[in-house]
LUMVEXBA-151613 format. One line per 3 residues: their letters; for each residue x, y, z of C-alpha. Coordinates in steps of 0.25 Angstrom, whole numbers, plus 5000, padded with zeros to 4 digits. Example, Ala and Ser with C-alpha at 12.3 -4.5 7.8 and 13.67 -1.06 7.14 Angstrom:
as	5049/4982/5031 | 5055/4996/5029;
This chain:
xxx	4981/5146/4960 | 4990/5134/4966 | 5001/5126/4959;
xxx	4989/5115/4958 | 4980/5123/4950 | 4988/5130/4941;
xxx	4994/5115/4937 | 4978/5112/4935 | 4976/5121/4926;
xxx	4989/5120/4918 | 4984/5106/4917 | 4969/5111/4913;
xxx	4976/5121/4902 | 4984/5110/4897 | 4972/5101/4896;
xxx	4966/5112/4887 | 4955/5117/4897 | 4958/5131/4893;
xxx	4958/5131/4878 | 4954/5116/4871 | 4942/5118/4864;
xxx	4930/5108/4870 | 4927/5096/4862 | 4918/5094/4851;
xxx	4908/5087/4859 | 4904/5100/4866 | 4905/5108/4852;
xxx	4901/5098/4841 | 4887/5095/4846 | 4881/5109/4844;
xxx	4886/5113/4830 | 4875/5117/4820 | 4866/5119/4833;
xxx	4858/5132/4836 | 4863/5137/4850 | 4858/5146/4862;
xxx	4869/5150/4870 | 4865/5156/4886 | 4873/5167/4891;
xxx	4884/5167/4880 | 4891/5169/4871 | 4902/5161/4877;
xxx	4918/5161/4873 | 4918/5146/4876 | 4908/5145/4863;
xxx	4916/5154/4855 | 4923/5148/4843 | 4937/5152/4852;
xxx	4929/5144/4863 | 4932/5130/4869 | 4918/5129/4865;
xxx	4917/5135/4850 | 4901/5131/4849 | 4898/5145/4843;
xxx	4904/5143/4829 | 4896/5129/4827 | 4884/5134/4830;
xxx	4874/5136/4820 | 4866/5148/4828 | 4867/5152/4842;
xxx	4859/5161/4850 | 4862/5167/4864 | 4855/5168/4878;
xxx	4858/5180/4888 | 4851/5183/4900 | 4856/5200/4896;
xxx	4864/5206/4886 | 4872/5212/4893 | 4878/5204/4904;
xxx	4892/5202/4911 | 4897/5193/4901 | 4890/5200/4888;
xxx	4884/5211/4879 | 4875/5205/4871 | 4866/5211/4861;
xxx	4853/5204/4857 | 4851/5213/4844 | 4864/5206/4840;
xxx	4860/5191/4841 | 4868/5181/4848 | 4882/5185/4845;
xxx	4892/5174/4852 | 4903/5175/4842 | 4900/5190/4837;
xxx	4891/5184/4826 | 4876/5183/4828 | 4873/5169/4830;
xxx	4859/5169/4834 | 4850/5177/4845 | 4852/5182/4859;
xxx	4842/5179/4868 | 4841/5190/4878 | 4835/5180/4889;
xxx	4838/5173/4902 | 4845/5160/4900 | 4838/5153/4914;
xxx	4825/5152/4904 | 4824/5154/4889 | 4810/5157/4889;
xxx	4810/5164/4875 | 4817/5154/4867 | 4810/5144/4862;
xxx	4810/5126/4866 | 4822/5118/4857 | 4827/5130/4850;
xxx	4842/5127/4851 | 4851/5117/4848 | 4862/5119/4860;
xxx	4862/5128/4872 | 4876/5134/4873 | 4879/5140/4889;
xxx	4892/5144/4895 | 4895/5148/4909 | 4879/5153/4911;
xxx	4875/5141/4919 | 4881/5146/4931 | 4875/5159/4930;
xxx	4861/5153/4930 | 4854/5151/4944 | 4844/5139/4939;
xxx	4853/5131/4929 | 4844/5121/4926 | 4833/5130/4924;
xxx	4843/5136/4914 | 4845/5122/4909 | 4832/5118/4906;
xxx	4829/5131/4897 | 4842/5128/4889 | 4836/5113/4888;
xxx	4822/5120/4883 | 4829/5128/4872 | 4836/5117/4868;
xxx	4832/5107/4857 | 4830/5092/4863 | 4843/5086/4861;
xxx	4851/5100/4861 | 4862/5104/4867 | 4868/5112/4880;
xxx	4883/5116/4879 | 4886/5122/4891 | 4897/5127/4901;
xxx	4897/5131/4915 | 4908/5136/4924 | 4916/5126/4933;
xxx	4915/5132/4949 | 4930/5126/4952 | 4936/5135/4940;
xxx	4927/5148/4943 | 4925/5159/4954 | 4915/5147/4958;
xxx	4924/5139/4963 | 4921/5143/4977 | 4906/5141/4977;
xxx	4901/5127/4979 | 4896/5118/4967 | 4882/5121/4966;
xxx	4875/5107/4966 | 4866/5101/4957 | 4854/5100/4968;
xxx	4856/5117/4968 | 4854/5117/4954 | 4842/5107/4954;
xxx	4836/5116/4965 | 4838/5127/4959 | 4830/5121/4948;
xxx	4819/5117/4955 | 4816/5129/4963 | 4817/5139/4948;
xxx	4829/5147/4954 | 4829/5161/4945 | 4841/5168/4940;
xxx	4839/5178/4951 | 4844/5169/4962 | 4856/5174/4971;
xxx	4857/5160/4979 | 4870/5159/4976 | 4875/5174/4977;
xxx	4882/5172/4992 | 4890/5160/4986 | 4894/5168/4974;
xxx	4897/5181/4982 | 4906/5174/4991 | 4913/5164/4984;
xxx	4914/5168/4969 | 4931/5168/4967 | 4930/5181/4962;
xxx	4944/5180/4957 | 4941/5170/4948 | 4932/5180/4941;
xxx	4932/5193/4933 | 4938/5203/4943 | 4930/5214/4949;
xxx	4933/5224/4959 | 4920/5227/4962 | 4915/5218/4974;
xxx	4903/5225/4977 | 4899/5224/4963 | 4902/5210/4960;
xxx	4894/5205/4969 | 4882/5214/4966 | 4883/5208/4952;
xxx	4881/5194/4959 | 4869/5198/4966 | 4862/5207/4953;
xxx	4864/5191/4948 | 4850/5192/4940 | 4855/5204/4933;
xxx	4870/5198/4932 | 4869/5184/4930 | 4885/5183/4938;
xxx	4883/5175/4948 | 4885/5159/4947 | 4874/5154/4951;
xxx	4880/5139/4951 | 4893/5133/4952 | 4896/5119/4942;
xxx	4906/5108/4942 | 4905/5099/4932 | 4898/5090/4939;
xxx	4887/5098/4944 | 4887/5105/4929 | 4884/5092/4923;
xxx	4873/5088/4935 | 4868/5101/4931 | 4867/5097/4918;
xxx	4862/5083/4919 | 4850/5089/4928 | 4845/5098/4917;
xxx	4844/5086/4907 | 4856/5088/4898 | 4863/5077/4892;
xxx	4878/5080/4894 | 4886/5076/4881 | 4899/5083/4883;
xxx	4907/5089/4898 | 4922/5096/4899 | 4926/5103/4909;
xxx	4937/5114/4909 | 4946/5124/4917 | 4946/5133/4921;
xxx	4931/5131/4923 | 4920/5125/4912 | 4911/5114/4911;
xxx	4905/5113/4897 | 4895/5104/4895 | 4887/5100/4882;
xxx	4873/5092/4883 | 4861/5088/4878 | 4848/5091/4880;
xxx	4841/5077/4876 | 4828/5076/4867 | 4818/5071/4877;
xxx	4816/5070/4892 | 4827/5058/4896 | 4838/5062/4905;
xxx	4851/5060/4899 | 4863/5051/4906 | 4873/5060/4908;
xxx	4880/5050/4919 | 4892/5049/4910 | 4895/5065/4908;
xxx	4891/5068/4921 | 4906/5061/4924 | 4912/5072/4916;
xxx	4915/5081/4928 | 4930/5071/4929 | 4935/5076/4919;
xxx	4934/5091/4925 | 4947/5097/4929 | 4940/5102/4941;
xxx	4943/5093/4953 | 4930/5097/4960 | 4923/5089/4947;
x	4928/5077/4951;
């Protein structure tokens, strides 16, 4: 790291990026509310968290595509657990699609750092939208490329997305595979010594669920956003690298105005934001 960078982030440390709790606006909104979290739980959520949503919560169940996975043990027969209480139920079921849980049966849809692992984000979208009540809530962070093993790779683009969208991409596409095998900054991520193994992991994906299938800024994470219909009511982000957004799924069919916080992204720390 050069003499600029490390004055960067003294300066982002400074500014509380690392350890300052979010504001209110993201945390306030969804107290009381019954919750569906996707791929968690989630430290940022924790009490200790710089998102504490958990303790206001008034019930929350979970969403894993296995128990068992590379960031989890989970234990259905359990209940959803994000705290070490039971909070609710654990859905063993993919999160691209829902099917067995029912239209308007949450509140809020909690989701960090899944996005990115999802092939057709706004198929994944929209099935958060369907189990959402009219007028409920998305909270949601995603991964910034310029703070991540991403940063690399080039931003994947709206029209990508969109494309993907339109042609009904499953989880079992490897279109970005090359990219990730030749660009990931492995020494920005967990070490491993094995190279042979860590790229096999990459190419089980369906099995894994490792690879990135998409890389966000935070204007591209709030296109994204804007695209699947979500009014956008709160943005921050933060180093070393997240984008949290809270949104609302409005009550009928209108599309909401997000002109205003879609300017958010100039606020980033991240000079490729702006």
């Amino acid at each position: 790291m050069g003499l600029t960078e490390k004055l960067r982030e003294l300066r982002w440390r400074a500014a509380g990026h690392y350890s300052r709790p979010l504001p209110d606006t993201f945390v306030g909104p969804l107290a009381r509310k019954r919750a569906l979290e996707i791929g968690g739980p989630s430290a940022l959520f924790r009490a200790s968290g710089l998102l504490p949503v958990y303790p206001t919560l008034a019930s929350i169940d979970g969403v894993q595509w296995a128990e068992n996975t590379a960031w989890h043990s989970l234990d259905a027969d359990l209940g959803y657990r994000p705290e070490g209480d039971p909070r609710g139920e654990l859905h063993v079921i993919d999160g691209v699609d829902l099917d067995p849980l029912a239209d308007a049966s949450y509140d809020v849809v909690l989701s960090s750092h899944v996005l990115e692992h999802i092939a057709n984000p706004l198929r994944a979208l929209r099935a958060w939208r369907r189990v959402t009540r009219p007028g409920g809530h998305l909270l949601i962070v995603v991964p910034h490329m310029a703070g991540t093993f991403d940063h690399r790779r080039p931003v994947t683009t709206i029209s990508h997305m969109i494309e993907d969208f339109e042609r009904d991409v499953g989880e079992d596409d490897l279109t970005h595979l090359d990219e990730t095998l030749r660009l990931h900054d492995r020494a920005r991520d967990i070490p491993s010594d094995d190279d042979a193994a860590w790229a096999e992991g990459r190419r089980r994906n369906l099995q894994t669920r490792l690879i990135h299938h998409h890389t966000f800024t935070t204007p591209t994470a709030l296109a994204l956003l804007d695209q699947a219909g979500l009014e956008l009511t709160a943005v921050e982000t933060r180093f070393p690298h997240d984008i949290y957004v809270l949104g609302r799924w409005p009550s009928g069919a209108e599309r909401p105005e997000n002109s205003s916080m879609l300017g958010e992204h100039r606020r980033s720390p991240f000079r490729i934001d702006r």
